[in-house]
N, C-alpha and C positions, 0 to 999 in steps of 0.2 A: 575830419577833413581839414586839420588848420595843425598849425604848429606849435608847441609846447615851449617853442624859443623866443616868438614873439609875440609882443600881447597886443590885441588890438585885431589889426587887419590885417594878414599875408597876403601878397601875393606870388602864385608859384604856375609854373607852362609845364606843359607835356613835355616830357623828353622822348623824342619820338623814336631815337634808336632802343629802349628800353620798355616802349610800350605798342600795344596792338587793339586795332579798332577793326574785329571780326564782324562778320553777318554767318548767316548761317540758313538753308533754304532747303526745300524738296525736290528731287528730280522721280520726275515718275511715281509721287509718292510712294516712291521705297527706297531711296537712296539720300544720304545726308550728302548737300555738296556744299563748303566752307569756303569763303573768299575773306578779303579784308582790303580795305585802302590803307594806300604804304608810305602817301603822304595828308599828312595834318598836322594844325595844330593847334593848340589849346592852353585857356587860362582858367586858372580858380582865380576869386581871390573870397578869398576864409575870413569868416569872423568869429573871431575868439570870444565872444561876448554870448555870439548866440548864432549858435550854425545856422537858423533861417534866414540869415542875415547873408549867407552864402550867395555866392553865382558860379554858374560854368559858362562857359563859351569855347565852343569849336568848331575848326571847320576843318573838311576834309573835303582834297581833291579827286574830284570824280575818274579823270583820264588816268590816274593813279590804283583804279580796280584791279586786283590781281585775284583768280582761283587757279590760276596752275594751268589755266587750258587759253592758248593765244582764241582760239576761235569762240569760245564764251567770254571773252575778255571783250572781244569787236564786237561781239553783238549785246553783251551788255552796255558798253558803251552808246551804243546808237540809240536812235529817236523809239526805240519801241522800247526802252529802257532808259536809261540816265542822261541821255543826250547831249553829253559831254559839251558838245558844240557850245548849245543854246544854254548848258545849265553846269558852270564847270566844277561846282561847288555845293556840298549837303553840309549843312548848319545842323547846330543845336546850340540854343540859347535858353539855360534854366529859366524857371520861372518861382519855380518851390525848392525847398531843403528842408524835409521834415524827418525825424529822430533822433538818434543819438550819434556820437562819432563815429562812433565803432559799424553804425546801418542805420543807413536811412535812402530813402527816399525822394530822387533826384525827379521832378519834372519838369518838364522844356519844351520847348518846340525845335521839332526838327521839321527840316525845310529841303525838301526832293524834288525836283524839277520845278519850284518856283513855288510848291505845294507846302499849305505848313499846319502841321495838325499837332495836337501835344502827344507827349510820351512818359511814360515813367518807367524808371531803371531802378532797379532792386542794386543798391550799393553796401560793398564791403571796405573800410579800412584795412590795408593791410599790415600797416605799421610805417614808422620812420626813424631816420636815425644819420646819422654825417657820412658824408662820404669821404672817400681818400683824399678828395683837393681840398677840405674844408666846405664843402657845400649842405646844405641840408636837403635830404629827398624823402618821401613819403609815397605809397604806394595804395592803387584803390583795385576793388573788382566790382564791376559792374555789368548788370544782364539786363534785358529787355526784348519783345518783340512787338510787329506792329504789324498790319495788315498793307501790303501794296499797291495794294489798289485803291485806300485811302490817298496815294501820290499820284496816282494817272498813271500809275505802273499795269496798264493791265493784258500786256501781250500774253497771250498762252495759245496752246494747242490741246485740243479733246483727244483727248486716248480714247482707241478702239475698245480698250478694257475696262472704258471708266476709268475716272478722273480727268486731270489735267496735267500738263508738263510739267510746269513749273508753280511750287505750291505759294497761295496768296500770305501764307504766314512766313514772316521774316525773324529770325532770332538776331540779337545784336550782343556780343559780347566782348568787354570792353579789359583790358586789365592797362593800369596807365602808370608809371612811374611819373612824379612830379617834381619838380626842384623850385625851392623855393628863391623868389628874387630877393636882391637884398640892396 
């Protein structure tokens, strides 16, 4: 998670055209349906001395949900979901940094309609290297999911067939290009 350029402290932001902050959900338990927020944005800043020494910090804009469908877009948005209105913004703020560069072990709190429970993301280095303007950029993948109704997320509908609509486990999957500040 840190740069090989400079010693000490980096600090590097999301580059958002280069990077994607998915979810990933049940419909009807038997359908995978995928969305992502398309605006965010985010800081490491990397210690070279000793990655627990690490933080993340992001946010991402709620009114900004996209899965492909206007009408699951509105009603995700509304008070029976993200509530846009009253909650325009889902945080994550590390708390830990635990293993090696290459994977470790992100946990934070993320914060959903005002709700803030911890999380842990299963992280990949994916490498780094300069880019054509002279910048330095480095690459991560990171997974996790969490339960939604740990947020007060809890609208659904009972299927006549058993189950629920919409399934209480949420996957997150994360792959983020980073540029280093300088």
């Amino acid at each position: 998670m840190t740069s090989t350029a400079v010693a000490g402290t980096s600090t590097w932001t999301i580059d958002p055209s280069h990077s994607t902050v998915e979810f990933v959900a049940k419909h009807m338990m038997i359908t995978t349906v995928k969305g992502r927020f398309a605006e965010f944005t985010g800081t490491i800043v990397a210690d070279e001395e000793n990655l627990a020494g690490s933080s993340v910090d992001v946010t991402m804009q709620t009114a900004s949900i996209d899965t492909r469908s206007e009408q699951r877009d509105g009603h995700l948005r509304s008070a029976d979901f993200l509530d846009v209105e009253n909650y325009p913004e889902v945080t994550f703020r590390s708390t830990r940094v635990e293993g090696t560069k290459e994977e470790f072990k992100l946990t934070g709190d993320l914060t959903i309609r005002g709700v803030t429970r911890p999380i842990t993301l299963d992280v990949t280095f994916g490498g780094e290297g300069k880019d054509p303007w002279g910048g330095t950029r480095a690459s991560f993948s990171a997974h996790g999911k969490f339960d939604r109704r740990d947020f007060g997320l809890t609208w659904n509908v009972a299927l006549e067939t058993g189950g629920i609509l919409v399934s209480n486990e949420v996957k997150i999957n994360i792959e983020a290009q980073v540029v280093l500040q300088g």
